[in-house]
C-alpha positions in Angstrom: 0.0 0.0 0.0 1.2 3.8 -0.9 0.9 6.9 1.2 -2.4 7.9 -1.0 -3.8 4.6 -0.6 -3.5 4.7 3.6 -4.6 8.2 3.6 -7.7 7.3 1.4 -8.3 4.8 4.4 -8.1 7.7 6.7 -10.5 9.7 5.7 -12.7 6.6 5.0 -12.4 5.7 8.2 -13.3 8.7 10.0 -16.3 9.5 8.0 -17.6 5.7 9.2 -17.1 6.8 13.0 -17.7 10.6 13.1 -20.3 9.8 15.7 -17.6 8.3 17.7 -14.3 9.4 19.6 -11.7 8.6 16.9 -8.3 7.5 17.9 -5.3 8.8 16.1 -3.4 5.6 17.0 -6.3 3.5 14.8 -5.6 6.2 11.7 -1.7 6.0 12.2 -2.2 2.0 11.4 -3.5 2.7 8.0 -0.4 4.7 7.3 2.0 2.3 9.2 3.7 5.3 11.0 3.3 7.0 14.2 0.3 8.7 15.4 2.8 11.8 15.5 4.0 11.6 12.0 0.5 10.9 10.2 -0.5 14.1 11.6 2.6 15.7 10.3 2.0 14.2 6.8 -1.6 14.8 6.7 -1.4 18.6 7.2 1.4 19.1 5.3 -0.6 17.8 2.5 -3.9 19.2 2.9 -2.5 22.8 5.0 -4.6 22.2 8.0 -4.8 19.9 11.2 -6.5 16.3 11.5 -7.8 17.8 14.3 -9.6 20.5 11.7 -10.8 18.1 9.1 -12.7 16.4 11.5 -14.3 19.1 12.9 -14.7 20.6 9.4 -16.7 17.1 8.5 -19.0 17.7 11.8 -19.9 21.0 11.2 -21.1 20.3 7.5 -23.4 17.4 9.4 -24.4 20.2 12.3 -27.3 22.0 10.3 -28.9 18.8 9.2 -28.8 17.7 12.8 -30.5 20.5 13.7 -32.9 20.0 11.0 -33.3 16.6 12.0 -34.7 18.0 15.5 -31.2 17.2 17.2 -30.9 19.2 20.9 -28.5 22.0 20.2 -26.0 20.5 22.8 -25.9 16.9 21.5 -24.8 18.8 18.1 -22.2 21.0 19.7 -20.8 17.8 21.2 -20.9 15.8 18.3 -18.8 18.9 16.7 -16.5 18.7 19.6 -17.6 21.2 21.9 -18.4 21.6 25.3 -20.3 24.7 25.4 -23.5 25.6 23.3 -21.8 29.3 23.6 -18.4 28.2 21.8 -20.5 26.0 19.6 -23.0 28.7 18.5 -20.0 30.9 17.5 -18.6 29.2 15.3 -22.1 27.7 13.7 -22.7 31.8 13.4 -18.7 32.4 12.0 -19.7 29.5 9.5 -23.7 30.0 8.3 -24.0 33.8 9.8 -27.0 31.9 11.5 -27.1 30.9 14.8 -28.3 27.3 15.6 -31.6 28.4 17.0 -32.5 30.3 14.4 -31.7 27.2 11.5 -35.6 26.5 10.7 -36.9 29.7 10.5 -34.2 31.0 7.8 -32.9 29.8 4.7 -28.9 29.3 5.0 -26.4 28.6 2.6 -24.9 25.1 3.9 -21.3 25.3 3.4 -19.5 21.8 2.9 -16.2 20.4 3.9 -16.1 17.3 1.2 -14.2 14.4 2.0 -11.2 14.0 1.3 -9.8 11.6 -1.4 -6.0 12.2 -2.3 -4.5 11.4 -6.0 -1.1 10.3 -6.5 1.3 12.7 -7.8 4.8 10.8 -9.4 7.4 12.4 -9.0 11.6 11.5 -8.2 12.9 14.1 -5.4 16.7 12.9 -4.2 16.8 11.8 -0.4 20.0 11.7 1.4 20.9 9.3 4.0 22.7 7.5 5.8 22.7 4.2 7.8 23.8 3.7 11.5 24.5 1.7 13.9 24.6 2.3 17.3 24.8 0.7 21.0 22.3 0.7 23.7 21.8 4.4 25.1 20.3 5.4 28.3 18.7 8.9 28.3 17.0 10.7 30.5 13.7 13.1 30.9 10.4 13.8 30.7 7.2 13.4 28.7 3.8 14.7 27.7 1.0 12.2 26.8 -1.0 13.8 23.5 -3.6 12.2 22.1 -4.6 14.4 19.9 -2.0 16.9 17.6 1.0 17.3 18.6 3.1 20.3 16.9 1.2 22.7 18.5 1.9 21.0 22.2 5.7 20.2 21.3 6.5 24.1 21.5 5.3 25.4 25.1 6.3 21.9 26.5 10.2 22.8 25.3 9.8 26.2 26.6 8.7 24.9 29.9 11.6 22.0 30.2 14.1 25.0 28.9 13.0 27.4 32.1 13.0 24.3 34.9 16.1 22.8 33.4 18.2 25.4 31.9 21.1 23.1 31.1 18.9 21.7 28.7 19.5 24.8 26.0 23.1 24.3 26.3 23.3 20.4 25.3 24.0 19.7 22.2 22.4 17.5 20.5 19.0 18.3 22.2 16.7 15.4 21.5 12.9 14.6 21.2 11.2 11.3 21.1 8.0 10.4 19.4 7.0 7.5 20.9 3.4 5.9 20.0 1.5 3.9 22.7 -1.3 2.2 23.4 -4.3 4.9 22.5 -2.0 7.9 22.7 1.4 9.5 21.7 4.1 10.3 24.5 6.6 13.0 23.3 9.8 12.6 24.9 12.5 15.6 25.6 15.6 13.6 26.1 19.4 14.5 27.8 22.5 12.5 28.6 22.4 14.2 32.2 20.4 12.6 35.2 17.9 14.4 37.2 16.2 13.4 40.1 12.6 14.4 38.2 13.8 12.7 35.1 12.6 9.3 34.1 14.7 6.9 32.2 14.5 6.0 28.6 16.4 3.1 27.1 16.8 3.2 23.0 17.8 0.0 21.3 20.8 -1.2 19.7 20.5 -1.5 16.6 20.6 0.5 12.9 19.2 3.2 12.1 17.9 5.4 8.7 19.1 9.0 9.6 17.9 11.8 7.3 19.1 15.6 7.7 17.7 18.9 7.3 19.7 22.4 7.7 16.5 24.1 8.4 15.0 24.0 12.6 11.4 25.4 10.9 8.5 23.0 12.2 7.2 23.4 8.3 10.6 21.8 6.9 11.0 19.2 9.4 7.3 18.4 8.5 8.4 18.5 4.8 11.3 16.2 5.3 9.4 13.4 7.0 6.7 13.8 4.2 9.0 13.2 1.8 10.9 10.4 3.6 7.0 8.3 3.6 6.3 9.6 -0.2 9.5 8.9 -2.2 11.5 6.5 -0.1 10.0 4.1 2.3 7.9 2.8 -0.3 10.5 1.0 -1.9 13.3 0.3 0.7 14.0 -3.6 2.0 14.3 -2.4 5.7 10.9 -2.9 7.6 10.8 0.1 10.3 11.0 -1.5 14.3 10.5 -0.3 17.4 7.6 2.4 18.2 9.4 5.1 18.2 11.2 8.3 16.0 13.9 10.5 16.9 14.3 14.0 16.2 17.9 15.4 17.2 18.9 18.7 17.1 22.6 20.0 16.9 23.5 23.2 16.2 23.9 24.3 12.9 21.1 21.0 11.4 18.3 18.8 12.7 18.7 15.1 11.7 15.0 12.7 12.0 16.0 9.0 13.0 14.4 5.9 12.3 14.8 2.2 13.9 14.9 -0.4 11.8 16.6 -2.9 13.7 
């Protein structure tokens, strides 16, 4: 199966269970990645969240719910709200209606269609390198997302860079990506003990590194898009473990993957 085909089963998938909590672990499967980097790969291809889509897909439903006789805060939950107010904000923002008012006026209904992606061919040069390295100990601390995680990475480095100051000083800094059971944990990782720092063990083993000169979120995102596109499609190495690296040095950032 290619990229398009797994995304194809996203978006399949979700529109079978938008009346249920979806789980980003269940749509990483279909892509055969991490929760973390399906999310990466789906917005860097459409130019909004998961998160987005889905509520785009709920609030195309909402007016016909409404229609249907639905209680105004059944809808707003199915949409993901938990307040009528927030809810009936955006339903105004959207139809310039409020939800109360959706029977007695004719509104324009505005649709999110779903999404179906087409595959694009084209050759794009990856370099790379193979590693191999022993067992490593690190240490730190993580966040549990289950939901996206970009825009939870950012404040959680800013708050491990003001308790642990040392932090901004090692070099490489590291963050791991590592996809459990219902959730993601996202790891910031050091060489130096701390008595509030949990321990982290990464395998021996080889590793697929891939470097970028640019620290932008959008060209990181870019780079592991184009690692899933136009080259782990057709590599003999079978990714392992259930987790990614991202290490950053000073002058480039470099993405690992396990393979074993």
């Amino acid at each position: 199966m290619n990229l398009y085909e797994g995304l194809n089963q996203v978006t399949d998938y979700i529109e079978k269970h938008l009346e249920e909590e979806i789980s980003y672990s269940t749509l990483a499967r279909f892509l055969g990645c991490s929760s973390y980097t399906m999310q990466r790969i789906f917005s860097l291809m459409t130019g909004y969240t998961l998160t987005e889509y889905i509520r785009r897909r709920r609030m195309s439903i909402a007016p016909l719910k409404l229609l249907a006789n639905e209680k105004g805060m059944e809808v707003a939950l199915f949409c993901g709200y938990s307040s009528q107010e927030a809810f009936s904000r955006k339903f105004y923002e959207i139809y310039k209606v409020h939800p109360k008012d959706v029977k007695s006026k004719n509104i324009e209904l505005t649709f999110q269609p779903v999404l179906k992606f087409r595959e694009q061919r084209q050759e794009e040069k990856i370099a790379y390198r193979i590693e191999e390295r022993k067992t490593c100990i690190l240490y730190g601390q993580f966040i549990e997302v289950t939901g996206e995680i970009p825009s939870k990475a950012e404040p959680f480095w800013k708050e491990m860079k003001e308790q642990y100051p040392f932090i901004m000083h090692e070099i490489p800094r590291i963050a791991l990506i590592e996809e459990k059971k219902g959730s993601t944990a996202y790891w910031i990782l050091t060489h130096q003990k701390n008595p509030c720092f949990k321990e982290f063990t990464i395998a021996k083993g080889k590793w697929l590194v891939f470097k970028t000169d640019s620290f932008k979120g959008t060209e990181i995102e870019r780079l592991w898009y184009t690692i899933y596109e136009h080259y782990l499609q057709s590599i003999p190495y079978k990714l392992k473990e259930n987790y990614t690296l991202e290490v950053y040095y000073k002058d480039f950032v470099e993405l690992w993957m396990y393979i074993g």
